[in-house]
C-alpha positions, 0 to 999 in steps of 0.5 A: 449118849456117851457113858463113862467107859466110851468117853474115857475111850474117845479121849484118854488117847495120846493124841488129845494131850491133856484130856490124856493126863487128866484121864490117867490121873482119874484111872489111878483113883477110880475103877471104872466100874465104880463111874455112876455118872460124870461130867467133863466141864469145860472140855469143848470150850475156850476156858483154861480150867478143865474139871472132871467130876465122877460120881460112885454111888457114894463119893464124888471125885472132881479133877481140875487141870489148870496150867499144867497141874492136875487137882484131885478133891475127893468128897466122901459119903456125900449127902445132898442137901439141894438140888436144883434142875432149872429147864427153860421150855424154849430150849432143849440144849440148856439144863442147869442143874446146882448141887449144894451138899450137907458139908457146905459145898456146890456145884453148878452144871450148865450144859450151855456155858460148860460146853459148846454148841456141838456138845450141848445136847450131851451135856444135858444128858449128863446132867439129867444122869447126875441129877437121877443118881443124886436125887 
């Protein structure tokens, strides 16, 4: 499993174009010592919306990149007030994983739909990082 420092590492280089914006947007707001956890949705997929999530021991940090603009939502303290892990038996690449917080916001983690079928395995493990940190 890639952790936060060797991905940054693999894909905030100049050459991967948007990856690279996206990562120095995420250096000018979170030390990397602080990354507890994160999740690159939409990154090995066709979608044209990007988003980065990095999670701290407390705040969430989600990036979205959309036509050239990169968005930053930062959510302070956050406290979880659900999560939900689906697993089908069938399939080791799929995990879902829905966050639902006490402020009314969610977010939903799909290993299968957030990536692609080289990267699906990954994704689980980010997910089940995730799910450890906020459970």
């Amino acid at each position: 499993m890639h952790n936060y420092k060797e991905f940054k590492k693999n894909f905030s280089q100049p050459v991967f174009g948007q990856y690279w914006k996206m990562f120095s947007a995420i250096q000018n707001n979170i030390n990397d010592d602080e990354v507890r956890a994160f999740y690159p949705k939409n990154f090995f997929n066709d979608s044209k919306e990007k988003e980065f999530y990095a999670l701290t021991d407390k705040n969430i940090f989600l990036f979205k990149e959309s036509d050239a603009v990169v968005t930053i939502s930062y959510f302070k303290e956050v406290r979880v007030e659900k999560l939900q892990l689906t697993r089908p038996y069938n399939r080791s690449e799929e995990l879902q994983l829905e966050i639902k917080l006490c402020s009314g916001d969610k977010f939903i983690f799909d290993s299968m739909k957030d990536s692609n079928d080289d990267w699906a395995y990954h994704y689980v493990e980010y997910i089940e990082e995730i799910y450890k940190l906020l459970k």
